[in-house]
VEXKE-193261 format. One record per residue (C-alpha): x negated, y, z. Coordinates in steps of 0.02 Angstrom, whole numbers, plus 50000, padded with zeros to 5 digits. Layout:
! VEXKE-193261
XYZ...
END
This chain:
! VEXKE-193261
427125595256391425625600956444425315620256523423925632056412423515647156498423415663556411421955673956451421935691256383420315702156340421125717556239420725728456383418825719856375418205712556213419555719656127419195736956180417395736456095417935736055942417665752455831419065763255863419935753755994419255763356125420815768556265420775780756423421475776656594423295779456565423345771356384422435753156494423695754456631425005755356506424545741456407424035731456566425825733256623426505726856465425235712456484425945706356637427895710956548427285698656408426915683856521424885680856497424005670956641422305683456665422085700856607420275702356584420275720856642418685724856593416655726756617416635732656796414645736556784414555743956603414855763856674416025773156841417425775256701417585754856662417365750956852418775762856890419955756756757419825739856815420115743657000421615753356928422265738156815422075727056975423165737357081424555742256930424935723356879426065712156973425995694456920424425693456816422765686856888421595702456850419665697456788418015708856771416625702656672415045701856753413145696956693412235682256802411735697956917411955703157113412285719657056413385714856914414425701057037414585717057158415355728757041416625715056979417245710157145417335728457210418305732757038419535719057077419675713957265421505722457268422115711357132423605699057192422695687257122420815692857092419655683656970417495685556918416965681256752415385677856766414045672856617412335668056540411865664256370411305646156347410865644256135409125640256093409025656155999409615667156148408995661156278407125663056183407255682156104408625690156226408415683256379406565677256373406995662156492406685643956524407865631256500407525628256703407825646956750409515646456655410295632556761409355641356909410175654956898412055647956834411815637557020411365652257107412365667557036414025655757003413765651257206413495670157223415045675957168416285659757251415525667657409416585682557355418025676157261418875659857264419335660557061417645659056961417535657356791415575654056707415465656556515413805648956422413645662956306413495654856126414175639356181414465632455998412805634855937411815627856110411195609056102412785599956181411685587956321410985604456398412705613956373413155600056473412025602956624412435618656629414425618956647413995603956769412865615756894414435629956875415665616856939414555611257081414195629557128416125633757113416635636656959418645635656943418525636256733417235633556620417475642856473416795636656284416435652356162416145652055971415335668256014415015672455848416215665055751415125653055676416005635455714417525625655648419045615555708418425601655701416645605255777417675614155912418635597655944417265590155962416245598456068417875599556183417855580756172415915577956231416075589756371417625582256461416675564656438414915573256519415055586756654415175582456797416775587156894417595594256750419295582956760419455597356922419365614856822420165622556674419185620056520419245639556428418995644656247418405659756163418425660255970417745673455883418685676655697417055680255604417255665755472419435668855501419525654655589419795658055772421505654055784421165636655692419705634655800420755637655970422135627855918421185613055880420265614856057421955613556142422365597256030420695593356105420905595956300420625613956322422015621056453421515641256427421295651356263420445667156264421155679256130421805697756124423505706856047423245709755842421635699655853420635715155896418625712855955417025714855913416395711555717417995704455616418955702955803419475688255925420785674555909422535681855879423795680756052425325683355943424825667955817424215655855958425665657956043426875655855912425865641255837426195632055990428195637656030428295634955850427485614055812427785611856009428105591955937426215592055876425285601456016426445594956154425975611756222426735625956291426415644256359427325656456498427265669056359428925678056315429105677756141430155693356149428855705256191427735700456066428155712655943428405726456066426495721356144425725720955971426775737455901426035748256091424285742156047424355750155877424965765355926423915766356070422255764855968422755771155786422245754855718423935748855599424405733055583424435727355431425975721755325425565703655294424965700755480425545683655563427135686255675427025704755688426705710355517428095723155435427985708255272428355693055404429935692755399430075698955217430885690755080430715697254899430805683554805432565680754703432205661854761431645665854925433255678154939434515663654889433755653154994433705663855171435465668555133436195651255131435055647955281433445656055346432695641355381432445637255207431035650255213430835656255372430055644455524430485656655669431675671255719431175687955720432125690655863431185675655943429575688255935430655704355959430765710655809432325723455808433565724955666433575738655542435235745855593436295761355624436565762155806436425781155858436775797555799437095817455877438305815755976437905800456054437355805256261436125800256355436885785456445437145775856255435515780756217434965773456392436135756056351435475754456176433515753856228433605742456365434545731156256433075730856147432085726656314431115745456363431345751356512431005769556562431025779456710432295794156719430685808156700430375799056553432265796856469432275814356499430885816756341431505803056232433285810956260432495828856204431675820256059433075809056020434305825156005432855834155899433005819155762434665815655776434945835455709433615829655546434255813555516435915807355482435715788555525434615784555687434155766155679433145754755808431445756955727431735776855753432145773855943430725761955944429575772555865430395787355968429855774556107428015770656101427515788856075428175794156226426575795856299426045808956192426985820556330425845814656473424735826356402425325843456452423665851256403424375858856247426065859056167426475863955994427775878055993427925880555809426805880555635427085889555471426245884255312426045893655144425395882355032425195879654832424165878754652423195895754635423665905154798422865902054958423225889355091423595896755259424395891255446425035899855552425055888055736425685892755889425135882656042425725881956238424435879356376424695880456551426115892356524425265904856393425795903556217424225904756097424235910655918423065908555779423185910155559421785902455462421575898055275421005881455205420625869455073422545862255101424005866355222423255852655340421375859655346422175877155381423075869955519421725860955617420485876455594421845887655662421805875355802420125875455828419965895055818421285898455959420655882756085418695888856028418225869955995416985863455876418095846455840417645837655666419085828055579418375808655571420105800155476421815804655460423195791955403424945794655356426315780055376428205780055370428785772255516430725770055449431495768255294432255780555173432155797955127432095805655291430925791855375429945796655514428105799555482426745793455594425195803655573423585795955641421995805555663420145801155749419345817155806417415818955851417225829256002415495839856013414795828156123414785815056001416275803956078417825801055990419755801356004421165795055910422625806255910424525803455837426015810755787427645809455743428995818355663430065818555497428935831755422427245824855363426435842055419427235841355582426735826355638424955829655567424815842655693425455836855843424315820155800422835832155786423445842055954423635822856045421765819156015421235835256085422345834256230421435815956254419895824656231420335837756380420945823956493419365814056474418105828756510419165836956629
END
């Protein structure tokens, strides 16, 4: 059974997607979890693009273990220089280097010859092995360049250095079976390619990245390129959760397998979503809150007298946890402790010490506690890495025909901070109270409500994107059993961000 590599771009092309944007501690985070999932390469990053990316990818490099760490870099000195410097610490250090090579970009974007392109592949892919021993050249729009010149050009990257040559459908525009093809011609005409990984990057603009990388690895292809929930540029990248699981799951068609761990899946896809603010929606592949979902009275009958009648993988295969009672008030700290590194977190004793607090807070609101409360209880533990501001306490009068008012009362750095404003709902009144007491000028982009459990007294995440006066914005959330509650400490996260950023 043959090996595929997993190389991972949320942190990268992910990351560029509207609303997707994350700050330091939000990519180390998720870069640890990375390396906790199992994927080959974390591509950290765009080392060049600005002192912020170049720092978060030196950051990545020294916070991951196991992982080989890669910065994206343009055919450039400059651009080679800020990779390597971004990523030199890495265990196992990588440069991503590439150049456009489609008819159509190489005329109106890069206003160059046909010669000057494999020029400069030769010379900056020799460049940057000078640095690094791991190389990897991209031909930007590889699926819609003429194949005998694609050719030449992956064959002057492997005589420069190159280690992989990776194959992108930059903008989405192929299909499987042009894909298979394509893989097909270039393992019969570059030269030296039988010695390097063959890489692919599908873009999901026509929904058929995953199709497209699959049938590349049926192909020859030994790397896919793909992020967590298929986030990216456009309509997003090929989906890590449904590659992955394609291939554990029809193992006897691809005859291929992955060092994934299937198990932290779900927990990967569920951090990225709270991280950015982006849900995922219900009837997602793999990770969706519908996947495992049976409705149907036929469906029902059949799952019962065995799940495989409708179901072609375990949800605890991808770590999904069961809906049960497991917890309540008077459970302690070393059950609570036992009970979440069953369900595979694990958390430092600073930070037990908050989900402990928290735990006790909803155990007192709710009388069953069930896994997706601790998990939920979980992920937005990093909402108290922000210690910029802390809500103490809010009081809302609110109704048809009499005015809405809040009353908040915030913490920050030790002074407690009190303001009562009226709006057009209990919500409005809240932020501009907020606003008043901090003296910001913050506009409310979107807010989003979702119950994160089940029942009456489900936990409500609140999800808000704030626009800061400088233009640049922030996704905030909260999380709490009442809707207004978690509204406000959502809208009190983003500004924290905010704070933490410009600070």
């Amino acid at each position: 059974m043959k090996r595929i590599k997993i190389f991972d771009t949320t942190l990268r092309d992910g990351e560029q997607s509207p609303g997707c944007s994350m700050n330091l501690s939000e990519k180390i985070e998720m870069a640890k979890q990375l390396d906790k999932l199992g994927v080959d390469i974390i591509e950290a990053g765009f080392a060049i693009a600005s002192p912020m990316d170049h720092k978060s990818v030196q950051a990545i490099a020294s916070a991951v273990t196991n992982c080989t760490v890669a910065s994206l870099a343009r055919c450039t000195k400059g651009d080679i220089d800020a990779a390597w410097d971004a990523v030199k610490e890495a265990n196992h250090p990588r440069i991503h280097v590439f150049l456009a090579t489609s008819n159509i970009h190489m005329e109106y974007k890069l206003k160059m010859t046909r010669e000057e392109v494999l020029q400069r592949i030769t010379d900056m892919v020799g460049y940057a092995r000078s640095k690094c021993a791991d190389i990897e050249f991209s031909a930007e729009d590889a699926s819609r360049s003429e194949w005998d010149f694609l050719a030449q050009c992956y064959s002057n990257a492997v005589a420069a250095g190159a280690t992989t040559l990776n194959v992108p459908d930059t903008v989405g525009y192929s299909t499987p079976q042009e894909m298979a093809d394509l893989i097909t011609y270039l393992r019969a005409n570059v030269t030296g390619i039988e010695n390097v990984d063959i890489s692919v990057h599908c873009h999901d603009d026509l929904g058929m990245a995953v199709a497209n990388s699959l049938a590349c690895i049926k192909a020859g292809a030994t790397q896919v390129e793909c992020t967590v929930n298929g986030i990216g540029e456009r309509a997003g990248n090929a989906s890590l959760e449904e590659i992955v699981m394609a291939l554990h799951t029809r193992r006897d068609f691809y005859d291929a397998e992955t060092n994934i761990n299937t198990r932290q899946i779900y927990r990967s896809s569920k951090l990225l979503s709270n991280i950015t603010g982006v849900p995922i929606p219900p009837s997602k592949a793999v990770v969706g809150a519908n996947a495992f979902a049976h409705e149907s009275g036929i469906h029902q009958h059949g799952v019962i007298a065995n799940a495989q009648t409708y179901e072609i993988m375990n949800s605890t295969d991808v770590g999904i946890p069961q809906n049960t009672m497991v917890l309540g008030k008077h459970s302690g700290k070393h059950a609570l402790r036992e009970k979440l590194a069953s369900m595979g977190y694990e958390i430092s004793d600073q930070e037990m010490e908050k989900v402990f607090a928290r735990f006790k807070i909803l155990a007192d609101k709710k009388k069953n506690i069930t896994t997706a409360d601790l998990e939920a209880l979980v992920l937005h533990r990093h909402n108290a890495n922000y210690e910029t501001c802390q809500l103490v306490s809010h009081v809302v009068n609110a109704g048809d025909g009499v005015p809405n008012t809040s009353c908040v009362k915030l913490k920050r750095a030790g002074e407690e901070l009190e303001e009562v404003a009226i709006g057009s709902g209990p919500l409005d009144a809240s932020f501009k109270a907020i606003n008043r007491m901090l003296g910001l000028d913050i506009k409310l982009d979107s807010f989003s409500l979702n119950a994160v459990t089940d029942g009456e007294d489900a936990i409500g995440e609140a999800v808000v994107k704030i626009e800061a006066p400088n233009g640049r914005r922030y996704t905030g959330t909260g999380l709490s059993t009442d809707i207004i509650e978690s509204s406000i400490r959502a809208y009190v996260n983003g500004i924290n961000k905010m704070m933490e950023t410009t600070a």
